[in-house]
C-alpha positions as CSV (number, residue, x, y, z in Angstrom):
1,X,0.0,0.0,0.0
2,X,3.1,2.1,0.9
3,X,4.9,1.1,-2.5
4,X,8.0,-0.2,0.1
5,X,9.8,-3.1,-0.3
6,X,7.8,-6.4,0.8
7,X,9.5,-8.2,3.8
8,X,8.9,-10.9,6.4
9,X,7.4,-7.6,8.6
10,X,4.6,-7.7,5.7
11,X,3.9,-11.4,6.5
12,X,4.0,-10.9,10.5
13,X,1.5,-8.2,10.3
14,X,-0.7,-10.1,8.2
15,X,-0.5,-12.9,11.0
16,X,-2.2,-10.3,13.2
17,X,-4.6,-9.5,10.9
18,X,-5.7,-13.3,10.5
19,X,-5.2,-14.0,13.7
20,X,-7.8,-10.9,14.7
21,X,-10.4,-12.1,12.2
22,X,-10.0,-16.1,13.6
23,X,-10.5,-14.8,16.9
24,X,-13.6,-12.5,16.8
25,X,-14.9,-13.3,13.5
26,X,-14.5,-10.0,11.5
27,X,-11.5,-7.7,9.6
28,X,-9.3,-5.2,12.2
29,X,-9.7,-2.7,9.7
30,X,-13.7,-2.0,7.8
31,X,-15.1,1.1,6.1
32,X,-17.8,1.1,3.2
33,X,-15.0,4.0,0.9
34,X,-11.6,2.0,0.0
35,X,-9.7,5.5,0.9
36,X,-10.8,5.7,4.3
37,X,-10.0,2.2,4.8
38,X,-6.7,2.4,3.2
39,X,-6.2,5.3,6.0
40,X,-7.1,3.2,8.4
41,X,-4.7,-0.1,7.6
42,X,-1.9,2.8,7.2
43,X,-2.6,4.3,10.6
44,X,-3.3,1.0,12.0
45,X,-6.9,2.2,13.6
46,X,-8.7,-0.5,15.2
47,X,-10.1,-1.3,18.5
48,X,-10.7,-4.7,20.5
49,X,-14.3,-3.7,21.0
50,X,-16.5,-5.0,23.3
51,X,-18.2,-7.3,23.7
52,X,-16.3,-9.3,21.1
53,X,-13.2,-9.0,22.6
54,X,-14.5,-9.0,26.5
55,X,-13.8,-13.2,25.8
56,X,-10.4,-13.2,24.4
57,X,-7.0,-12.7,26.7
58,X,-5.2,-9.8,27.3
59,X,-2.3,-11.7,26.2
60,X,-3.8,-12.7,22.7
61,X,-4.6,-9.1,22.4
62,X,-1.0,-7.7,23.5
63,X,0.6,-10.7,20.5
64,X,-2.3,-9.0,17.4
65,X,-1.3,-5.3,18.9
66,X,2.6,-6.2,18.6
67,X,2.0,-8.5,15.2
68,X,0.0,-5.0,14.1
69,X,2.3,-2.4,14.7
70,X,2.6,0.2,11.8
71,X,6.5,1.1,12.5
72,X,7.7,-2.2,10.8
73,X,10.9,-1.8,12.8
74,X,9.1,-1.7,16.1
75,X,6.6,-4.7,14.9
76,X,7.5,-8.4,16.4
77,X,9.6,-10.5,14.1
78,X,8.8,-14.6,13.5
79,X,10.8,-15.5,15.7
80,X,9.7,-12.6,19.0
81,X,6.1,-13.9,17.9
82,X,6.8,-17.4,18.5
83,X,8.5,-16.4,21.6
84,X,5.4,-14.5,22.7
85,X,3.7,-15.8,25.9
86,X,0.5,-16.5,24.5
87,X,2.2,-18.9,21.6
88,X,4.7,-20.2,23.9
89,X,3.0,-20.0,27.4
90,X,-0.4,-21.0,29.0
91,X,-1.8,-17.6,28.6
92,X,-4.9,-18.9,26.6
93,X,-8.3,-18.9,28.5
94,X,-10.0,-22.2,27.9
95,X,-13.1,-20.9,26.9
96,X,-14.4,-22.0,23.8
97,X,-14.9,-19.2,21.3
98,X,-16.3,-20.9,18.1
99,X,-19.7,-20.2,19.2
100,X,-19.1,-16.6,19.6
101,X,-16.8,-16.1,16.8
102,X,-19.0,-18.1,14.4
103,X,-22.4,-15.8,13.6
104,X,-19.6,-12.7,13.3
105,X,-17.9,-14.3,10.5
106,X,-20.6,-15.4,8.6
107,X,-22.2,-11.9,9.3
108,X,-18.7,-10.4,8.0
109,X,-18.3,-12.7,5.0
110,X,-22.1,-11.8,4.2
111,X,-21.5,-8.5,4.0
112,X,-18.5,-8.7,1.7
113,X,-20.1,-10.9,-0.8
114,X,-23.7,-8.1,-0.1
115,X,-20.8,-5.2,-1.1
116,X,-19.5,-7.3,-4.2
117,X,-22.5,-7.9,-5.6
118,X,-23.9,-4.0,-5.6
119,X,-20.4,-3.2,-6.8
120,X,-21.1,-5.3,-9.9
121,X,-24.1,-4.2,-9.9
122,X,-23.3,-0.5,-10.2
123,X,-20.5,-1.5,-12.8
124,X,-22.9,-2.9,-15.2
125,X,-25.9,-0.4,-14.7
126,X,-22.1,1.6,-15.7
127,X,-21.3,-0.1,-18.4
128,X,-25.2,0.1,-19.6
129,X,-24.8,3.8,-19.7
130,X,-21.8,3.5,-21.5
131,X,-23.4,2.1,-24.5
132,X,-26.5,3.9,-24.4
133,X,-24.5,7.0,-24.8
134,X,-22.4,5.5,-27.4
135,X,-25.5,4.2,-29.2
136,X,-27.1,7.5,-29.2
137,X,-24.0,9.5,-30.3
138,X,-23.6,6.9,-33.1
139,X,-27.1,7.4,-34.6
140,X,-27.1,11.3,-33.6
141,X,-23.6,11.2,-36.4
142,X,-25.6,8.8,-38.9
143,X,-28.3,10.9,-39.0
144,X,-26.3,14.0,-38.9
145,X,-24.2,12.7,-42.1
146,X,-27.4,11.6,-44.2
């Protein structure tokens, strides 16, 4: 997005972002305009909100917030994430999630495919125009020439 150089950072941070999404069941990062949610993966703006997150450890959330950070000289590398307490420790609750993660996926994935489908939508109802106006400037010049 930044037009650097792709590293292992790139990877790591993408490890937070999957690892967000497989623990609460929707993307870090959402906004309906792609430029506001560009400015938001660049800034890194999002939030453990509640009562999504109110389940999940304070450790899980301290390894996504490291994975996540913006400065890629300050984020974790492989090898600090695999040292991370929650990877490496017993910091995990033992609750199981699936059944709250589960309806926010399918909610999330729902409203991608929902935002897909109008955006093909509006690009045909585009493309419609398109060749109405070239259809009528085409007989508006034959009928100019005869």
């Amino acid at each position: 997005m930044q037009q650097k150089p792709y590293g292992k950072a790139v990877d790591v941070w993408s490890i937070g972002v999957i690892t967000y999404i497989l623990l609460c069941g929707y993307p870090p990062f959402y906004d309906e305009n792609d430029a506001n949610l560009f400015a938001q993966i660049i800034r890194g703006e999002y939030e453990f909100d509640s009562p999504y997150w109110d389940e999940i450890s304070d450790s899980a959330k301290d390894f996504i917030s490291h994975l996540m950070c913006c400065d890629p000289e300050m984020r974790y590398t492989c090898e600090q994430a695999l040292a991370h307490p929650w990877i490496s420790g017993n910091t995990a609750r033992t609750k199981d999630i699936h059944c709250l993660v589960a309806p926010h996926l399918k909610k999330s994935l729902a409203k991608r495919n929902w935002k897909k489908a109008f955006n093909a939508t509006a690009a045909i109802r585009q493309l419609q125009m398109l060749r109405l106006s070239s259809i009528s400037h085409h007989a508006a010049s034959t009928s100019a020439s005869s």
